[in-house]
N, CA, C and O of each residue as an XYZ file, in Angstrom:
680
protein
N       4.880      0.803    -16.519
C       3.534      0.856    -15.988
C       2.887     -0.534    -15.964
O       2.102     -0.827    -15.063
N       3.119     -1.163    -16.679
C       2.395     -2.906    -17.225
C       2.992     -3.559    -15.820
O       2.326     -4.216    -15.020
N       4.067     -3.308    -15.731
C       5.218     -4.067    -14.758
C       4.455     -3.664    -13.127
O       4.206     -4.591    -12.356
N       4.177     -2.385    -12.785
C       3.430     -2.237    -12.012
C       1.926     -2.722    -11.820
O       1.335     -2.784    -10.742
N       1.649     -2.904    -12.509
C      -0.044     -3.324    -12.883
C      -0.146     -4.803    -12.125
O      -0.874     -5.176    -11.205
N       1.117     -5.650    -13.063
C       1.188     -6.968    -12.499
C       1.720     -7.322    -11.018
O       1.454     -8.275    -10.286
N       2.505     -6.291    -10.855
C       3.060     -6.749     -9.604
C       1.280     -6.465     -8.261
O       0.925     -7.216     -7.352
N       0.799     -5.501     -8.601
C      -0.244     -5.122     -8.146
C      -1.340     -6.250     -8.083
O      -1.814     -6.704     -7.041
N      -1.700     -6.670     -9.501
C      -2.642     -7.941     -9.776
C      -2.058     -9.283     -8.836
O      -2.691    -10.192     -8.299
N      -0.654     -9.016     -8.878
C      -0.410    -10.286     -8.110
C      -0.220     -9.939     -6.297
O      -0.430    -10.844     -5.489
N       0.028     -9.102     -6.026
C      -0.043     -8.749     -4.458
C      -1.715     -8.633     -4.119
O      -2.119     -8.418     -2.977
N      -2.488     -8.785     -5.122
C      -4.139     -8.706     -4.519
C      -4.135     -9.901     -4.937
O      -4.900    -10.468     -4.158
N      -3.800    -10.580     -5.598
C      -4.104    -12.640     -5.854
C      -3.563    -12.965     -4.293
O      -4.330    -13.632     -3.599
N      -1.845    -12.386     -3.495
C      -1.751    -13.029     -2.499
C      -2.991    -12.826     -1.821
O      -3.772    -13.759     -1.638
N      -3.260    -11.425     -1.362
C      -4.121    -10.981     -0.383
C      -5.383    -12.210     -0.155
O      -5.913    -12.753      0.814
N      -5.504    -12.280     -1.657
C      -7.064    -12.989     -1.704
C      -7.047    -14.536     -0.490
O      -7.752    -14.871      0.461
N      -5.585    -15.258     -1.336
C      -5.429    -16.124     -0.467
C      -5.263    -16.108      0.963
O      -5.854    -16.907      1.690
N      -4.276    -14.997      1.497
C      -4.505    -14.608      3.056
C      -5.808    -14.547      3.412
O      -6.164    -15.068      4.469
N      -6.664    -13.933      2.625
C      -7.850    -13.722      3.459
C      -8.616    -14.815      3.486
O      -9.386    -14.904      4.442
N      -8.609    -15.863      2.512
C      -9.233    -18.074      2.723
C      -8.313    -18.277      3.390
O      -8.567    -19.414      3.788
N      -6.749    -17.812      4.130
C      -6.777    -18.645      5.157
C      -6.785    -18.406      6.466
O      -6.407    -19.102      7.408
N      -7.588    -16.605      6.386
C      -7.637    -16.085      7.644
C      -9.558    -16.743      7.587
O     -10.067    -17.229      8.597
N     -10.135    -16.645      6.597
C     -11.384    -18.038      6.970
C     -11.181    -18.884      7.187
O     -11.788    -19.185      8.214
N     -10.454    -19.849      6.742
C     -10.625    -21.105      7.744
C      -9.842    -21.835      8.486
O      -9.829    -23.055      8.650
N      -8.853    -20.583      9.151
C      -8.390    -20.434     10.612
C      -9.351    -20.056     11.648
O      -9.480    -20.736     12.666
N     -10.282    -18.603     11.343
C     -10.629    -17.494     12.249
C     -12.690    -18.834     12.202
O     -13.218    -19.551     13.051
N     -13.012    -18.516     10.982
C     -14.376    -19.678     11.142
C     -14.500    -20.484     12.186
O     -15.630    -20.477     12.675
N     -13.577    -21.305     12.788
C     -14.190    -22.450     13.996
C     -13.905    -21.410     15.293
O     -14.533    -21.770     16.289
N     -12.988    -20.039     15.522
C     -13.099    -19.312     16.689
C     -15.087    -18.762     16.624
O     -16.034    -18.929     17.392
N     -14.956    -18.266     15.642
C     -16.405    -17.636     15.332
C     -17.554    -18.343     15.439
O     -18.640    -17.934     15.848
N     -17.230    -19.549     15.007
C     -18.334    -20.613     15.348
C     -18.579    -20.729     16.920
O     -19.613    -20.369     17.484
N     -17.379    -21.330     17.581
C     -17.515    -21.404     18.768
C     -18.445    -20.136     19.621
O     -19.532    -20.266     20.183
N     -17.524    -18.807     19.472
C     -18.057    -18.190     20.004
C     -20.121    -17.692     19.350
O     -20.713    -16.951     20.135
N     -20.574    -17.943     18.621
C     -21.874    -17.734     18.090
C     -22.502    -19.135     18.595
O     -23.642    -18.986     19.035
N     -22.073    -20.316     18.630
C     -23.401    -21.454     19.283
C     -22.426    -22.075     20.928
O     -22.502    -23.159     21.508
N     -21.990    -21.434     21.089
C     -21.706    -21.391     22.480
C     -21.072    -23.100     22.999
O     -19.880    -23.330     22.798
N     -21.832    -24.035     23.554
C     -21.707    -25.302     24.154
C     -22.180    -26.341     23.016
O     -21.678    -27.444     22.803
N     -23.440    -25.644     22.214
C     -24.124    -26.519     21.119
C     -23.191    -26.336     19.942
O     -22.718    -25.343     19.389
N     -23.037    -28.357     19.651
C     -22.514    -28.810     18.888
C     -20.384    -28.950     19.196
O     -19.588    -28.930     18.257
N     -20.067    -29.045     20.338
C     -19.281    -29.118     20.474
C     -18.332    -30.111     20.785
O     -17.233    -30.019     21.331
N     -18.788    -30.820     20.459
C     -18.158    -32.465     21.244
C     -16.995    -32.544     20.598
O     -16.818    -32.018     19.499
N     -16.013    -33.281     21.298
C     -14.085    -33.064     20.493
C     -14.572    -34.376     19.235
O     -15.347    -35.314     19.051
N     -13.079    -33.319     18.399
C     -13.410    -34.478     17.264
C     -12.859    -35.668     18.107
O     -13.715    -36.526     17.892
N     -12.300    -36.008     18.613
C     -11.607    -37.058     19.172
C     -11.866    -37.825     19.825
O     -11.301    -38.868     20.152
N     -13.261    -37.131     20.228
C     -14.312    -37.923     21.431
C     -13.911    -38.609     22.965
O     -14.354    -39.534     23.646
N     -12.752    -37.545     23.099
C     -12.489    -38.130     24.614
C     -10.763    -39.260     23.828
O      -9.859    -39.639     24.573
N     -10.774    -39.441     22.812
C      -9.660    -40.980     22.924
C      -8.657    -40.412     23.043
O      -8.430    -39.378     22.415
N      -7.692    -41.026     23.994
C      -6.191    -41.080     24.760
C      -5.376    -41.623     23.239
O      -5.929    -42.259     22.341
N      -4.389    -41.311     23.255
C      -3.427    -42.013     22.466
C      -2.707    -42.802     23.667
O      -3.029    -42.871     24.853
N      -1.674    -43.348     23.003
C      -0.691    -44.565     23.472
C      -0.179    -44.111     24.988
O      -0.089    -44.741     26.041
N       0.123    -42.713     24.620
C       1.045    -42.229     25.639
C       0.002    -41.186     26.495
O       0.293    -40.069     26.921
N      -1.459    -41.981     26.628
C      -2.188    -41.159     27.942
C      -2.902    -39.772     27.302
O      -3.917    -39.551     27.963
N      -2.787    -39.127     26.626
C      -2.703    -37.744     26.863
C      -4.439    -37.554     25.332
O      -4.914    -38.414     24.591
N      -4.658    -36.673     25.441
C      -5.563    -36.762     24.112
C      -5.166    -36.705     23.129
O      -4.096    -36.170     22.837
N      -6.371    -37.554     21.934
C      -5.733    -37.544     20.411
C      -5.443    -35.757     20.229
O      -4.345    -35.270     19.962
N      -6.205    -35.294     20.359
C      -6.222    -33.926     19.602
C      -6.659    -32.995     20.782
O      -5.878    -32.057     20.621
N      -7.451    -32.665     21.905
C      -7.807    -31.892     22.935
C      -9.355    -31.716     22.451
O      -9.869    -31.975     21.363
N      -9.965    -31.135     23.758
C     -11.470    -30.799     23.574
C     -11.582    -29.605     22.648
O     -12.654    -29.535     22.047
N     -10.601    -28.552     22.386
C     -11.434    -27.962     21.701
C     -11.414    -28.099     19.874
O     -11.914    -27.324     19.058
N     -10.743    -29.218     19.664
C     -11.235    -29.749     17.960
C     -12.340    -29.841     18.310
O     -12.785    -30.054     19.438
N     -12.907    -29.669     17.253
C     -14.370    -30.275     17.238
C     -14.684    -30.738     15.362
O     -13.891    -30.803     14.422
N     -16.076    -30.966     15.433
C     -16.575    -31.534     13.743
C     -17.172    -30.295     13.693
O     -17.140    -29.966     12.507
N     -17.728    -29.386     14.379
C     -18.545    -28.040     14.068
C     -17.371    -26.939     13.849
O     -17.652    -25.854     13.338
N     -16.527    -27.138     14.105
C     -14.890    -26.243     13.677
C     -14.831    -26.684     12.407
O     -15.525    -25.986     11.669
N     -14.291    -27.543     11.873
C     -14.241    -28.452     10.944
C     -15.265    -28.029      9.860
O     -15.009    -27.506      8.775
N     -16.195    -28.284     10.253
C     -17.549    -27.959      9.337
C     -18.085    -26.465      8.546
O     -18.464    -26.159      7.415
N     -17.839    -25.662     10.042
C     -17.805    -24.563      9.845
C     -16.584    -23.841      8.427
O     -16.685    -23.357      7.300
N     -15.627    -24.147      9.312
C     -14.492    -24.112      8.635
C     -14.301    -23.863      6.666
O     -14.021    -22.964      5.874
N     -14.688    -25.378      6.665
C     -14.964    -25.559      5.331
C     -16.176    -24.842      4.070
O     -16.148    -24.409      2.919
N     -17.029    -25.038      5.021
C     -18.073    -23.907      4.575
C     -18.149    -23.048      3.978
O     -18.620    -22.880      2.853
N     -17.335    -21.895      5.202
C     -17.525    -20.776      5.029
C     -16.156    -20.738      4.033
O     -16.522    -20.028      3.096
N     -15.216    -21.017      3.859
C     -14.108    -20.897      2.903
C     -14.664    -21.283      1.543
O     -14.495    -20.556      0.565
N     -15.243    -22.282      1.493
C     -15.532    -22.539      0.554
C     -16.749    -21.710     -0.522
O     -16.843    -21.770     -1.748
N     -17.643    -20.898      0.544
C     -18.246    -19.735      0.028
C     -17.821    -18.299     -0.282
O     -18.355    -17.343     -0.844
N     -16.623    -18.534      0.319
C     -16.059    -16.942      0.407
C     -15.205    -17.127     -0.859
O     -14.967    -16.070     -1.444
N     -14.598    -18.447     -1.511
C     -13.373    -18.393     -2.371
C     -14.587    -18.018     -3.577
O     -14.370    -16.831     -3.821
N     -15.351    -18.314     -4.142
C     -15.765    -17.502     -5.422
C     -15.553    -16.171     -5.185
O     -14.827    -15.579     -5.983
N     -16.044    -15.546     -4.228
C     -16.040    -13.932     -4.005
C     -14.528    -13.331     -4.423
O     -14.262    -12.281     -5.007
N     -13.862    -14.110     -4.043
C     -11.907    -13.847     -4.558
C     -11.455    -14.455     -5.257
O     -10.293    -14.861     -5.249
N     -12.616    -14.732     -6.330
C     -11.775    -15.414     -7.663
C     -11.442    -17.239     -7.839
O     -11.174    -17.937     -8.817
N     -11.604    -17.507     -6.500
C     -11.103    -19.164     -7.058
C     -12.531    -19.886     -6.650
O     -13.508    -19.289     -6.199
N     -12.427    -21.468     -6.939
C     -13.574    -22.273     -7.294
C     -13.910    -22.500     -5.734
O     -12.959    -22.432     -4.955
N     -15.476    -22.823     -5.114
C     -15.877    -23.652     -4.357
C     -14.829    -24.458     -3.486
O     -14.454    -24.499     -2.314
N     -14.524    -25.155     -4.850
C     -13.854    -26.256     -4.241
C     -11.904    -26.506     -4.152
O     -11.250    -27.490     -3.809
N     -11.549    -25.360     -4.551
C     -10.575    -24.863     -3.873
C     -10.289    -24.575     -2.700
O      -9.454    -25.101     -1.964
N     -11.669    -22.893     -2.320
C     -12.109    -22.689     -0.769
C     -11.814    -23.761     -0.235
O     -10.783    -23.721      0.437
N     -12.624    -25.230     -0.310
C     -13.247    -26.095      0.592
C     -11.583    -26.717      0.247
O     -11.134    -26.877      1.382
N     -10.918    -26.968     -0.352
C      -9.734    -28.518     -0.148
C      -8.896    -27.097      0.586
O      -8.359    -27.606      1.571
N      -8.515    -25.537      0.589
C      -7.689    -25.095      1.214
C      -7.954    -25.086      2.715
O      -7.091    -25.044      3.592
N      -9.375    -25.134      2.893
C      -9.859    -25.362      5.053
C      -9.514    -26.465      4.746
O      -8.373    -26.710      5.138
N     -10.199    -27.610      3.979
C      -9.482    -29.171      5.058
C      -8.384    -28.998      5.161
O      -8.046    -29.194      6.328
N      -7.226    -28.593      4.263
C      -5.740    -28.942      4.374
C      -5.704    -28.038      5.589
O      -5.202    -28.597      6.565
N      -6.081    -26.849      5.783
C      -5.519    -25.958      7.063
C      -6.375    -26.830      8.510
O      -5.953    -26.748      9.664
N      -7.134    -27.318      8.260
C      -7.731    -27.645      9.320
C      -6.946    -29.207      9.776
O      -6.598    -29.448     10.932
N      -6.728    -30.368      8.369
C      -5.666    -30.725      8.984
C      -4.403    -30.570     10.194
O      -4.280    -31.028     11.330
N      -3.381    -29.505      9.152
C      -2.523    -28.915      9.720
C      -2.693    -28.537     11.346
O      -1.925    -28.643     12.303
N      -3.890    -28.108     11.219
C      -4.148    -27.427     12.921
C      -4.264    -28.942     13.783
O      -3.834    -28.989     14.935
N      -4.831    -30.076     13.180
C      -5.145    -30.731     13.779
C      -3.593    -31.359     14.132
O      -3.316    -31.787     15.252
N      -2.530    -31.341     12.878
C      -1.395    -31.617     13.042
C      -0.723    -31.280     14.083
O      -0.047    -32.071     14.741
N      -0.900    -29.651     14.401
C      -0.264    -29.235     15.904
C      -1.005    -29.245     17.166
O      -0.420    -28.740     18.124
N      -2.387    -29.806     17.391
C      -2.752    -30.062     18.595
C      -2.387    -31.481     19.093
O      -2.338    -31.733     20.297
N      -2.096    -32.534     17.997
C      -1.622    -33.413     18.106
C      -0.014    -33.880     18.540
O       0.454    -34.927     18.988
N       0.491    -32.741     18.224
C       2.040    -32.315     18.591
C       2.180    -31.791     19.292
O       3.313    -32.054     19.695
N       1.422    -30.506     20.318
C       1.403    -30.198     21.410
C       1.215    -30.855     22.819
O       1.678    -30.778     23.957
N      -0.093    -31.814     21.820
C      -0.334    -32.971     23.032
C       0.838    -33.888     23.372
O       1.090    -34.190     24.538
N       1.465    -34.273     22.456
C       2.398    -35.010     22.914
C       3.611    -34.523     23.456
O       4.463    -35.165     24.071
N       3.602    -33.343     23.170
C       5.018    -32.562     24.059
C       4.577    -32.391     25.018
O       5.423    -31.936     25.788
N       2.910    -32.597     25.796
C       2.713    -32.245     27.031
C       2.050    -30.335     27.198
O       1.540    -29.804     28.184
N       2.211    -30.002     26.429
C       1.516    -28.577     26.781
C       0.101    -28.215     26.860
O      -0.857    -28.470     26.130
N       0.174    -27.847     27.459
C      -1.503    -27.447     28.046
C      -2.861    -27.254     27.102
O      -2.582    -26.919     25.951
N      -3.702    -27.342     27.268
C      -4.837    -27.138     26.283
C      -4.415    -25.642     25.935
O      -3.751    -25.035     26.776
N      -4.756    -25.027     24.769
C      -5.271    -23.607     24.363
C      -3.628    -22.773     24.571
O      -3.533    -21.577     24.297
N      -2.231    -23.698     25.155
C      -1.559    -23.007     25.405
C      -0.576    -22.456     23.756
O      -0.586    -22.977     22.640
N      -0.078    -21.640     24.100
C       1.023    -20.657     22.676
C       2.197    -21.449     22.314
O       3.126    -21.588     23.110
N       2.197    -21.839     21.450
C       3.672    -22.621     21.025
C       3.693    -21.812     19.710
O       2.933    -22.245     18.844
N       4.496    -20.603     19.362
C       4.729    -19.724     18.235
C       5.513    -20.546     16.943
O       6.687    -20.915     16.909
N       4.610    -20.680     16.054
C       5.144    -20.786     14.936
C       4.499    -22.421     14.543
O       4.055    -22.703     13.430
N       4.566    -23.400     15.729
C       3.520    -24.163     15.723
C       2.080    -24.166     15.464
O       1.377    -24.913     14.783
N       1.852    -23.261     16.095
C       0.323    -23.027     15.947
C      -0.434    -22.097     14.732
O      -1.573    -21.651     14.596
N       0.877    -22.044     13.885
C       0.496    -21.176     12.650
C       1.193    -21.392     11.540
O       0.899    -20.511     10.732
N       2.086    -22.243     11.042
C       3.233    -22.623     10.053
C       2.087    -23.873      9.832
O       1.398    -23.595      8.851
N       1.624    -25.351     10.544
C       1.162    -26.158      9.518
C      -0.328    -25.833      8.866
O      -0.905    -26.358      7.913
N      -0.683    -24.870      9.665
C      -2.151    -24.048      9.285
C      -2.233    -22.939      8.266
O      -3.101    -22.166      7.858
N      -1.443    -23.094      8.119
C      -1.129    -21.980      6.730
C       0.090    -22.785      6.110
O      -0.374    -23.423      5.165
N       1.217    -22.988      6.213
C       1.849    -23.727      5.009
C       1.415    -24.756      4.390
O       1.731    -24.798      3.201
N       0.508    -26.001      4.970
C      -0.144    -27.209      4.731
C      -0.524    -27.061      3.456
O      -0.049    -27.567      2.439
N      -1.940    -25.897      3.682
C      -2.537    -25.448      2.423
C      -2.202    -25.282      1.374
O      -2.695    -25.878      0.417
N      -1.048    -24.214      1.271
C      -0.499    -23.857      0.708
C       0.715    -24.765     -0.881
O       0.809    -24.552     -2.090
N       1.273    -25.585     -0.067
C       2.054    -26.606     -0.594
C       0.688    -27.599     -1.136
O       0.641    -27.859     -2.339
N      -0.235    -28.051     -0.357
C      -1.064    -29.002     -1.178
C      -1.729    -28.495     -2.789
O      -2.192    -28.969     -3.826
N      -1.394    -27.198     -2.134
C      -2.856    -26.429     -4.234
C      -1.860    -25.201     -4.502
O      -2.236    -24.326     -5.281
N      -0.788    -25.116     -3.978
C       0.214    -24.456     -4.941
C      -0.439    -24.105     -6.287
O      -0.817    -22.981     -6.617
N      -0.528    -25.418     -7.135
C      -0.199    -25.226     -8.198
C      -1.759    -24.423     -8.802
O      -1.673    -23.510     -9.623
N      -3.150    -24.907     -8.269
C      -4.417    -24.248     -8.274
C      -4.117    -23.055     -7.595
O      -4.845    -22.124     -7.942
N      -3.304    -22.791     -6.763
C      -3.616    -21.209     -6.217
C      -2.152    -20.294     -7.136
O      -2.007    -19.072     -7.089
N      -1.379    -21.096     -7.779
C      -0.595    -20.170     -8.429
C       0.296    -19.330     -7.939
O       0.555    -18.150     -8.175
N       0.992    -20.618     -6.770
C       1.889    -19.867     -5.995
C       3.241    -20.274     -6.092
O       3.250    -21.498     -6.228
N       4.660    -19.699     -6.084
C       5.746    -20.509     -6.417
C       6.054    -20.510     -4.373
O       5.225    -20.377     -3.473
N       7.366    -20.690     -4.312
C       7.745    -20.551     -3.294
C       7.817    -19.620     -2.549
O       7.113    -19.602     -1.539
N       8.810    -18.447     -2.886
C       8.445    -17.018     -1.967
C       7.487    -16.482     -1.884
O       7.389    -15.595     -1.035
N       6.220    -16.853     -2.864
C       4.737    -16.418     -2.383
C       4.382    -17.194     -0.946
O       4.346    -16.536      0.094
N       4.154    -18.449     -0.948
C       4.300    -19.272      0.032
C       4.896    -18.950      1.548
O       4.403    -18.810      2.667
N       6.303    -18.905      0.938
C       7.497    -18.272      2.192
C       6.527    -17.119      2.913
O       6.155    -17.268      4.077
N       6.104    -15.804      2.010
C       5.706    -14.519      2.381
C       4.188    -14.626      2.779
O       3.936    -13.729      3.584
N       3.306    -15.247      2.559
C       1.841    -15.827      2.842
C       2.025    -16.185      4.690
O       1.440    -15.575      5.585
N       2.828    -17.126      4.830
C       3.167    -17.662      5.994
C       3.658    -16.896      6.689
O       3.390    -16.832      7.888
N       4.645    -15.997      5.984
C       4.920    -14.941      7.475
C       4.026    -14.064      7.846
O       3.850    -13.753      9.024
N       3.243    -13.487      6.663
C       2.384    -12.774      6.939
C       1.136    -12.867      7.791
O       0.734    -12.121      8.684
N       0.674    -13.876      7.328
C      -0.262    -15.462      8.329
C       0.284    -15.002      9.957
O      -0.187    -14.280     10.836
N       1.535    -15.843      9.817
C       1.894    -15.522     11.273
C       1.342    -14.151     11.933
O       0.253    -14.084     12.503
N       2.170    -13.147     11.792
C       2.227    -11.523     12.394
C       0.551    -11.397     12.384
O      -0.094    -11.389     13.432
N       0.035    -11.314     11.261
C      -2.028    -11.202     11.330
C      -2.260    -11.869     12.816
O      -2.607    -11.500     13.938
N      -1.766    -13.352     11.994
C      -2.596    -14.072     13.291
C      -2.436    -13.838     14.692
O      -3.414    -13.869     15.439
N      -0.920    -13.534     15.241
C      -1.088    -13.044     16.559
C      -1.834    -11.935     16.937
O      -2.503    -11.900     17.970
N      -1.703    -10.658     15.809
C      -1.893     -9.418     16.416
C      -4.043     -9.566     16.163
O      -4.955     -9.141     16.872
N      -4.054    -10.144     15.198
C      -5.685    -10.892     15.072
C      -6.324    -11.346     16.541
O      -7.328    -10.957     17.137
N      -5.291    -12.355     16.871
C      -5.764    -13.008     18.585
C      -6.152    -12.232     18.824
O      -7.357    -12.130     18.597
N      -5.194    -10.712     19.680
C      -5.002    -10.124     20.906
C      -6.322     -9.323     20.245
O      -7.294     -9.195     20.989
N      -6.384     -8.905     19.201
C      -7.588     -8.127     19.162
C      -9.024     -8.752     19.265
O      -9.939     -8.066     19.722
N      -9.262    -10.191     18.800
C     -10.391    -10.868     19.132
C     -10.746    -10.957     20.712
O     -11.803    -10.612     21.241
N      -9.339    -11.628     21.467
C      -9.904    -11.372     22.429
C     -10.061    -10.220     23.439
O     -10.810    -10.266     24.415
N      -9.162     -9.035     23.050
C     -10.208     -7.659     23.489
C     -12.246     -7.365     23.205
O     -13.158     -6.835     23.840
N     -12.124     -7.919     22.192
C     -13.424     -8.017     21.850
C     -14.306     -9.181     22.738
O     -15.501     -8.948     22.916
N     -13.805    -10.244     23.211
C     -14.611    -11.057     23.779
C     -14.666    -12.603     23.106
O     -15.271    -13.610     23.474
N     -13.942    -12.403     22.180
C     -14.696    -13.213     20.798
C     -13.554    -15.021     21.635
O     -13.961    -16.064     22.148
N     -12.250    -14.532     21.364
C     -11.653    -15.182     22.427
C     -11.176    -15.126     23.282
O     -10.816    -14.085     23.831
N     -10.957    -16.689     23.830
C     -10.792    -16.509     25.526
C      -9.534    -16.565     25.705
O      -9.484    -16.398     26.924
N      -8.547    -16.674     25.384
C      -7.592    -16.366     25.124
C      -6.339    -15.015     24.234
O      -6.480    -15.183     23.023
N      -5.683    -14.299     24.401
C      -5.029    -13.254     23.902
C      -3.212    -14.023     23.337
O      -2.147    -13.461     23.592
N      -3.337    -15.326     22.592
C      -1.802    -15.769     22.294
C      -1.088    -14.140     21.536
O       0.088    -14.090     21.176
């Protein structure tokens, strides 16, 4: 029974974390869609890299970013970890994201377009590997966080944007 208890205590510790990094993934869609045009300027401000193309695309922004952090960072007391856990697990994911618009750009693919596993492995593993050791995760927690991440996050899209929320259905 003890043995069950823990395995339990620890499948709601993952959950907790899925759900800070379904905040500060899902936070800058939500933002966007609630202030519309206001406050949107790319983080990148328009700059080309070497090879022509944008640092990051128009839709980074500092109000993604901002948002982002925020709200993770208010939601992680509610599930047990500090402020400032919340807040270093969005920058690292928000990194990461920034990691694959930056890698998309340079492979040439389209704004807003689906590259599977890209667009959701450094946004959730990033995190993960940086506060391991604060979030109390070994590896196959990690491994299983990320897949799980993944499958949410697509079937998450298609349902946001049935709703309107995005403009897109990856």
């Amino acid at each position: 029974m003890l043995y069950i208890a823990r395995m339990l205590q620890h499948l709601l510790h993952l959950a907790a974390i899925l759900l800070l990094l379904g905040v500060a993934n899902g936070t800058p869609i939500f933002a966007r869609w609630i202030f519309r045009q206001h406050f949107d300027t790319p983080l990148d401000n328009g700059w080309l890299f070497v090879d022509g193309r944008p640092l990051f695309g128009e839709s980074k922004t500092l109000r993604g970013i901002l948002t982002s952090v925020v709200a993770t960072a208010m939601v992680a007391p509610l599930v047990g970890f500090s402020w400032i856990t919340g807040a270093g697990l969005a920058s690292a994911a928000m990194l990461g994201d920034l990691f694959s618009s930056f890698t998309k750009r340079r492979l040439n693919r389209p704004p807003h377009s689906q590259a599977l596993g890209l667009d959701q492995i450094p946004e959730s593993l990033l995190p993960l590997l940086l506060l391991h050791q604060a979030l109390g995760l070994n590896l196959w927690d990690m491994l299983g966080i990320v897949a799980t991440f993944i499958i949410l996050e697509l079937w998450l899209s298609r349902l946001l944007f049935r709703l309107h929320i995005r403009d897109r259905p990856y």
